[in-house]
N, C-alpha and C positions, 0 to 999 in steps of 0.2 A: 837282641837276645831273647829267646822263647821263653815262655813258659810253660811248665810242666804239668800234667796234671794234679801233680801231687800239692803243688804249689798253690791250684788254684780254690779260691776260700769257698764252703760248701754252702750252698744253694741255700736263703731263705726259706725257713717255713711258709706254710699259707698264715697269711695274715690272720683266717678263720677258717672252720668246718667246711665252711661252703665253698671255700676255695681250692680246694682238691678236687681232681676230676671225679665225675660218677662213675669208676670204671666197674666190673664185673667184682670187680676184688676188693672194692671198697668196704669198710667197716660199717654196719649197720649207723654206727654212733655219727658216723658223717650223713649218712644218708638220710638219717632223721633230721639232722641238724640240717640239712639241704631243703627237704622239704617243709621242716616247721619254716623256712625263712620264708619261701613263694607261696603257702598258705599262710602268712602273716604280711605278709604285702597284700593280697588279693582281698583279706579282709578289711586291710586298713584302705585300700582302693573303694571298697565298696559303704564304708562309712565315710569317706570323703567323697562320693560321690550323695552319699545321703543328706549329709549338710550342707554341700551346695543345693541340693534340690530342695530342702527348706528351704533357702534362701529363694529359691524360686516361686515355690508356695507362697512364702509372704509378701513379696512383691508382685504378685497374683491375686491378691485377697485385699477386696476393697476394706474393710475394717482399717486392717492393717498398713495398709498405705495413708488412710485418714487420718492411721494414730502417729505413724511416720510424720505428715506433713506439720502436725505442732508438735516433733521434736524437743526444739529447743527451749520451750514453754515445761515441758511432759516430760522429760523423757523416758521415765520408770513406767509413763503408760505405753509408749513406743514398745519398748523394748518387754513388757510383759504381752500385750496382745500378742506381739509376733512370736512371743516364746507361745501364745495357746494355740496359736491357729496352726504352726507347725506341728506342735503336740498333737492335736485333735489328728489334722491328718494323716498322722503315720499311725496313732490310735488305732482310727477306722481301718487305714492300708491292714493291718496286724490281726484287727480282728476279723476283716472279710476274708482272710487267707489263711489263719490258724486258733481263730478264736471259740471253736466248737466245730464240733464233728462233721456238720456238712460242709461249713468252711474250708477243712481240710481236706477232705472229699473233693471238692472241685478246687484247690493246689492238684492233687495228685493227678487229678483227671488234666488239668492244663498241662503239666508238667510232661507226663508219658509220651503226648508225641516228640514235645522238647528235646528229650532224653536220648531218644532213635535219634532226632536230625541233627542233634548235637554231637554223638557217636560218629555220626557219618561224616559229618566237617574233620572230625579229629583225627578219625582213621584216615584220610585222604591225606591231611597235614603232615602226619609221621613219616609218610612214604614222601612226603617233597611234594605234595600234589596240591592246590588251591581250588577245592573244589564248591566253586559259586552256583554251580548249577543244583543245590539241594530243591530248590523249589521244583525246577522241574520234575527233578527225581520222585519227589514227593506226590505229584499232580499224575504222571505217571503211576507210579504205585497204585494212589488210592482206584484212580478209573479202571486196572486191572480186577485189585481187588472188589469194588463197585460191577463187573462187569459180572464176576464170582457172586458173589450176593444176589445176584436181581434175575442172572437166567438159570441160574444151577438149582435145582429142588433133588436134595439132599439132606440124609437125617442131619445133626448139630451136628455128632462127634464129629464128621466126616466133609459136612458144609463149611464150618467155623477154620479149620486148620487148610483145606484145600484154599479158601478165600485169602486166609493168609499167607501163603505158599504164592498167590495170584501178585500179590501187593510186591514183597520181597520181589519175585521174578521181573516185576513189570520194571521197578526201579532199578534192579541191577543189570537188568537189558538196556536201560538209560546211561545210568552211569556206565559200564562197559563200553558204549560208542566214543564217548569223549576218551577211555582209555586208549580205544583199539585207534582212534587216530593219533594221540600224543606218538603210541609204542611205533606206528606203521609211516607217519607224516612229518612227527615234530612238532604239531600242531599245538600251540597252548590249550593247555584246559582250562584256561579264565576265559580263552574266544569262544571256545566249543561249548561250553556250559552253558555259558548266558545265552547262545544262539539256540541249544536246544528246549532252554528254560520257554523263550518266546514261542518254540513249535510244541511244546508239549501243552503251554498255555492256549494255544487255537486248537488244539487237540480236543481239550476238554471242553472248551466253549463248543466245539461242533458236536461232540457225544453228548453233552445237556440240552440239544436242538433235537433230537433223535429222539423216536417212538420208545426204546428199546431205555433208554433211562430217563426222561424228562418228564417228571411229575402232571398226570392229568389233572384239566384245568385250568393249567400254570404255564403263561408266558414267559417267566423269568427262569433265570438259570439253575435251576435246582433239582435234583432227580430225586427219582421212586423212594420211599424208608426201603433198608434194608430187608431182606429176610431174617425172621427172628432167630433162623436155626443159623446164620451167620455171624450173629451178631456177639461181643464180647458180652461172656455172663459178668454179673458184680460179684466180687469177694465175700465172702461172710464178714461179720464184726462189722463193729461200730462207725466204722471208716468205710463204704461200700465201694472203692473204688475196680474199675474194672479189671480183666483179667490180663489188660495190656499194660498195666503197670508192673506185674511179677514178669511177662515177657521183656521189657524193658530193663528191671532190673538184670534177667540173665543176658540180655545182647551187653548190659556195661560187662559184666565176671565174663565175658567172652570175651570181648575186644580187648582187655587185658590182659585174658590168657594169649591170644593171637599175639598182641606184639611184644609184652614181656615173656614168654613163656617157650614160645614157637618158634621153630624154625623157617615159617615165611613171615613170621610178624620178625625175628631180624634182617632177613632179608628185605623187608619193608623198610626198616629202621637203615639200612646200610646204605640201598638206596636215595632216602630220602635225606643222609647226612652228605652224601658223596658220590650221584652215579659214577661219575667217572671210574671211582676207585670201586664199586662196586662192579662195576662190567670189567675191571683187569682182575678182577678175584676171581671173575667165571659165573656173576649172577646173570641171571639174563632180566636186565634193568624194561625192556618193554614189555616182558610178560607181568613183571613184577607193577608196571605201571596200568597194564589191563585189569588185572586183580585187583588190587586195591581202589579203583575207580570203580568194581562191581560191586565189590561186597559194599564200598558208599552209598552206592547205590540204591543198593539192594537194604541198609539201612534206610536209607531218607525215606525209600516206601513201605515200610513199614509206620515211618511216624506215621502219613498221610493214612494207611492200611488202620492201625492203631485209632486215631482221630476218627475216622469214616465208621468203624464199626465198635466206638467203645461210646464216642459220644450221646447224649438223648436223640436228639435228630434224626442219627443213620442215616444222613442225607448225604451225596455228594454234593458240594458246590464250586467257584469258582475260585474268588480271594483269598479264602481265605487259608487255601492249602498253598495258597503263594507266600505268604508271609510267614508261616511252619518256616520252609527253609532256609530265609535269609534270618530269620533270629536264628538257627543252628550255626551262622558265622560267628555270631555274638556269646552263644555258650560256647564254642568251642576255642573261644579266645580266653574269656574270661576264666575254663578250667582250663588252660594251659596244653589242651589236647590231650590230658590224660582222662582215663575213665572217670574218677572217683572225682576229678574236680570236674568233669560235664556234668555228672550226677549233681552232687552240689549247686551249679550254677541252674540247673533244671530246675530244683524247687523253688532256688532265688526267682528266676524269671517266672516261675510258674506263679510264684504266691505274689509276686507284682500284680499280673494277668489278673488272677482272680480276684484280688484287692481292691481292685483298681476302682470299680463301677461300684461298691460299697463304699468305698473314700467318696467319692462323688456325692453317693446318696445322703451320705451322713454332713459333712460339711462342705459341698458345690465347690469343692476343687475339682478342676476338670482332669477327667483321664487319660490328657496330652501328657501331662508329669512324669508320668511312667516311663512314656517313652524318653521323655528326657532325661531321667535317672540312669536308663538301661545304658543310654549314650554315654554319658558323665561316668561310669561304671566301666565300660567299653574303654576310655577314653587314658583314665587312670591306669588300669588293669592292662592296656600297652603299653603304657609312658612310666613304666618306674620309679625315673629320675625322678617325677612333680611329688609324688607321693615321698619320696627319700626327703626333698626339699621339705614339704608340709611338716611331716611328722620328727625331722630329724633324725633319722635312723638312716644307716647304711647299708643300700641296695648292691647286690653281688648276680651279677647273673650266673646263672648254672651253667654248667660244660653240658649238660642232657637236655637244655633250651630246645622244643622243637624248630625245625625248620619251616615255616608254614608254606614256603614254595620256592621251585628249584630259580625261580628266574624265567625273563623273557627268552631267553635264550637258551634257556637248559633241555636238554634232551632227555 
């Protein structure tokens, strides 16, 4: 015997706010309540990553371990050293990164190319795309823009914005290639990235061999200072940071408007939740995957573009615009692939960065730490569930969870 509609008992509410889908038509009231819950995970993520890395601090710190080993004799001395020595160096971490005005000055300055390569992981993630290749992008960018700086003799107005126009271009000529083979070949962009990361990294080792940027004098790999009419001015006020942090701040209100906002930022988003059903809608999913891999691009060098001409140096170098791009994996996890939480995680990792080597000075914890926090931080801020367990709260994932990649197999 069937049963009838009328018969059949009506559908459970959501258990809470966050269990409702984020549809277009959702009520503001849910959508706050959605996102207070994944900015209340991510924080509590990032303080359970901070009290395991005390713990790591203290059994790194010879005091402390000596006061450990007579425990059971002590143990109010155990347990009070290790509560100073953890104190001290988060102390020092806090005030080398916000504790007076030049302090924050170099957060802001670490942070700004963050911000670009962290942009750029996020924007690649929305459209479905896993885009590992940021460091090349980066190494790319900078050495266009670098190329801009060193041969162009041109007033500021005209030097400074061209140079930048050099960076953007270089990187989203980068990123573009891994697109245009995904949309034309099928080709993962986790293969294509990392193989162009390696060609873009011999790239630049041979142009810091070259007359044309290689610092005279100097065997090592370092090029020419910038030109000063290239180079980013400082801000006015108390905080001098350069002119690439207000540029940074409008690539985030961009990338925002792009895929909340726009018409091919949802076509990004459609793509990246569903090609299939996306190409029976009538999107054209490979142009839509060449875009989104330029304009990544075309952010990551900017960080590099950013870096190269905002830093004191205005030197190009080798390393260290390799590692810009693969922490942009790590901010753009940790904010969830939206703008506002990359921004966020920019200053967190930025005021690590600059912390870091004042923690050191002040109490000889080494500036491995950091790295291991960023990890623990990383770690948590994927795994929900640990964090649900620690703190006893219940984790809901969102229906608007990015996709971070379509699959080995995705078209």
């Amino acid at each position: 015997m069937s049963t009838t509609d009328s018969e059949l008992p009506p559908a459970p509410p959501p258990e809470s706010p966050t269990d409702a889908p984020l549809t277009p038509g959702t009520s503001m009231a849910v959508r706050f309540a959605a996102y207070g819950r994944t900015a209340l995970f991510t924080v509590l993520a990032i303080v359970t990553a901070l009290l395991l890395g005390a713990l790591v601090i203290i059994f790194s710190d010879p005091d402390a371990l000596g006061a450990w080993s007579s425990f059971f004799s002590d143990p109010g001395e155990a347990l009070s050293t290790s509560w100073q020595v953890a104190f001290d160096s988060y102390e020092a971490l806090f005030d080398s990164s916000f504790g007076e005005f030049d302090a924050i000055n170099r957060t802001l300055v670490e942070a700004t190319p963050l911000l670009f390569g962290g942009l750029s992981v996020a924007l690649a993630f929305r459209a479905g795309l896993f885009n590992i290749g940021g460091a090349g992008q980066v190494m790319v960018g900078a050495s266009a823009a670098a190329w801009a700086g060193l041969t162009l003799d041109l007033p500021a107005v005209i030097h400074l914005p061209v140079a930048l126009l050099a960076g953007f271009a270089g990187g989203m000529l980068w990123g573009g290639i891994a697109g245009f083979l995904k949309a034309r070949t099928g080709a993962h962009e986790v293969i294509t990235t990392i193989m162009l990361n390696f060609i873009a990294l011999r790239f630049l080792d041979y142009l810091l061999t070259t007359d044309r940027f290689q610092r005279p004098g100097r065997n090592d790999p370092l090029s020419r200072p910038m030109a000063e009419s290239a180079r980013l001015p400082e801000l006015p006020g108390p905080v001098p940071a350069h002119l690439g942090l207000l540029l940074a701040l409008a690539a985030t209100f961009g990338v925002w408007w792009l895929l909340e906002r726009s018409t091919i930022g949802f076509r990004m988003r459609a793509v990246g939740t569903n090609p299939d059903a996306a190409r029976t809608a009538g999107m054209s999913v490979g142009a839509t995957y060449v875009l989104a891999m330029a304009l990544a691009g075309g952010l990551a060098g900017l960080a590099g573009t950013s870096n190269l001409l905002g830093r004191p140096s205005f030197s190009l170098s080798g390393g260290f615009y390799e590692s810009i791009g693969f922490d942009a994996i790590a901010l753009a996890l940790v904010g969830r692939s939206k703008p506002g939480g990359v921004l966020g995680a920019a200053v967190l990792f930025g005021a690590l960065r600059s912390g870091s080597t004042g923690m050191q000075a002040a109490t000889q914890t080494p500036v491995d730490i950091i790295v291991v926090i960023q990890a623990l931080i990383i770690l948590f801020v994927a795994a929900p569930r640990i964090v649900e367990a620690i703190w006893r709260v219940r984790a809901r994932e969102l229906t608007d969870a990015p996709q971070f990649t379509s699959g080995w197999g995705g078209s």
